[in-house]
C-alpha positions as CSV (number, residue, x, y, z in Angstrom):
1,X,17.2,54.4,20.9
2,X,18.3,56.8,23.3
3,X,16.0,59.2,25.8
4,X,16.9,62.7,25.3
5,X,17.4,65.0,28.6
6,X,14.6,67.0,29.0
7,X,12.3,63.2,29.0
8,X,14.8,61.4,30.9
9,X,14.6,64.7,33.6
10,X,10.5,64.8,33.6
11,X,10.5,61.1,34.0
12,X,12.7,61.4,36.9
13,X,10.3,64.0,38.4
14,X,7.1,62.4,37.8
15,X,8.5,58.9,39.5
16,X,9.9,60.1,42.1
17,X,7.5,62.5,43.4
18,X,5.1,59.5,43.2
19,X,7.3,57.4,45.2
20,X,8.3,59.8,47.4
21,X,4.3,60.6,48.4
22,X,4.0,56.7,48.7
23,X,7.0,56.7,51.5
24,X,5.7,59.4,53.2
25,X,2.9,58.0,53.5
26,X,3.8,54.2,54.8
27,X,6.2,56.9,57.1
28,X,3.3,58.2,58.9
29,X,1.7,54.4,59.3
30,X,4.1,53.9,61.8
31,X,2.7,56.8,64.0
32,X,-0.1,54.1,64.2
33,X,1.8,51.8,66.2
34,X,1.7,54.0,69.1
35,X,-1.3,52.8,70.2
36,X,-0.3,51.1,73.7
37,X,-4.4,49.3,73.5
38,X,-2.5,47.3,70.8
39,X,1.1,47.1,70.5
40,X,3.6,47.0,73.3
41,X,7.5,48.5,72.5
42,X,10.4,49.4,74.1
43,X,13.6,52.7,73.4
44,X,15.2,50.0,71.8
45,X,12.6,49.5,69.5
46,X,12.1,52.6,68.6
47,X,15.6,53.3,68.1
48,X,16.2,50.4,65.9
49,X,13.7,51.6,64.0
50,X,14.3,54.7,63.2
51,X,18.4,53.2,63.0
52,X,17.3,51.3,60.8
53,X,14.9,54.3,58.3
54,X,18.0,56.4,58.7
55,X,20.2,53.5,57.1
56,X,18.4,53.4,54.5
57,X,17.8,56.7,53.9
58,X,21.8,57.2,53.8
59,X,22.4,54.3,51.5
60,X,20.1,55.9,48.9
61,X,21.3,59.2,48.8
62,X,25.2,57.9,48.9
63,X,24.0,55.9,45.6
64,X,22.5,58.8,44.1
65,X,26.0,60.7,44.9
66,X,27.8,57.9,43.5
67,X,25.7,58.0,40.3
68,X,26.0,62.0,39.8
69,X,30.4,61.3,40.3
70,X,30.5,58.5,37.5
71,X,27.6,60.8,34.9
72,X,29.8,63.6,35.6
73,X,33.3,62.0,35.2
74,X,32.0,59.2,32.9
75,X,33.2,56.7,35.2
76,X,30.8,53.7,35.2
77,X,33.2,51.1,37.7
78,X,34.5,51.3,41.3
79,X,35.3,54.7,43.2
80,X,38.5,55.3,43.6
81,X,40.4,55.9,47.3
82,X,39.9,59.6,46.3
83,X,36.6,59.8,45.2
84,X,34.7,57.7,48.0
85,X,36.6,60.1,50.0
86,X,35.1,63.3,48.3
87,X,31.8,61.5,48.4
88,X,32.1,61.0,52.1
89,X,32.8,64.7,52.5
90,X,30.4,65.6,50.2
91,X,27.4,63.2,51.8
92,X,28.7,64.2,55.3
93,X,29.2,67.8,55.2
94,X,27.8,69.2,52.3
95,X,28.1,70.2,48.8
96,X,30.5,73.0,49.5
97,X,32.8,71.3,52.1
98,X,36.2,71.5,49.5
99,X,35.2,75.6,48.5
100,X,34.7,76.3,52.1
101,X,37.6,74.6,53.5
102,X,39.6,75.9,50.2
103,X,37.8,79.5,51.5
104,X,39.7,79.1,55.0
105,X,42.8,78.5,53.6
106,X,42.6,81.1,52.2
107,X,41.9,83.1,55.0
108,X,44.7,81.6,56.9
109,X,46.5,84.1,59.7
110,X,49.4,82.8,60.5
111,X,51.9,84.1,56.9
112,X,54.4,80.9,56.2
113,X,56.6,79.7,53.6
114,X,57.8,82.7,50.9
115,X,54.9,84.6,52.6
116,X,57.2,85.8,55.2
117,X,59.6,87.0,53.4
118,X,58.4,88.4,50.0
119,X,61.5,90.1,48.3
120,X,63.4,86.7,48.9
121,X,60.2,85.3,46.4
122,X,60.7,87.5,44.0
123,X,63.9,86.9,43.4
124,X,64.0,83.0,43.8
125,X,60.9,83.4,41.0
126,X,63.7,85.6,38.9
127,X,66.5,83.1,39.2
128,X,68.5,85.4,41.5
129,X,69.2,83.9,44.3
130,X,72.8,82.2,45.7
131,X,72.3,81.3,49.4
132,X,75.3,83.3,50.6
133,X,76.2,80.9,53.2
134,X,78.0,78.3,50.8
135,X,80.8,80.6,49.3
136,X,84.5,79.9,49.4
């Protein structure tokens, strides 16, 4: 028996907002441990810590990334080279990273390749063109 979307998406919702409010809520327990009267702590501490939250917090979101590329493809077994890379961008940068790096290509100033020299283009894309330099 399969779930149909529309469940599958509320059930989503509903369990994760609960979880969420349960994180956020063992999150702020550890402002409790500020209290010098009880507990004694170094910067190193702290920073392996919060290292150690922001791990985590990575992890999970790289899985949920993971999961989204194999729903989408319908991939269900290892990444390949390609796609861990476009996760990586993806995670690291941002959902737009290849539209906005494909937007600056775009953009580019500096003209190259048949750019430079459009009527020579045209007619390579026609067929016409003998490079003059090779007759007898």
């Amino acid at each position: 028996m399969s779930i149909d979307e529309t469940t599958r998406l509320n059930n989503f919702k509903r369990q994760s907002s609960l979880r969420r409010t349960i994180i956020l809520n063992n999150i702020r327990l550890l402002s409790d441990l500020t209290d010098k009267k009880l507990y004694s702590y170094s910067d190193v501490d702290i920073k392996e810590m919060f290292d150690k939250l922001f791990e985590e917090l990575k992890g999970s979101r790289k899985i949920f990334k993971k999961s989204l590329i194999n729903n989408e493809s319908g991939h269900t077994g290892e990444l390949t080279r390609y796609q861990k890379t476009a996760l990586t961008k993806r995670i690291k940068y941002g959902d737009d990273f290849f539209r906005n790096i494909g937007a600056k290509g775009g953009e580019a100033k500096v003209k190259k390749g048949f750019s430079l020299n459009p009527e020579l283009a045209s007619r390579v894309s026609r067929g016409k063109h003998k490079d003059q330099s090779h007759t007898v």
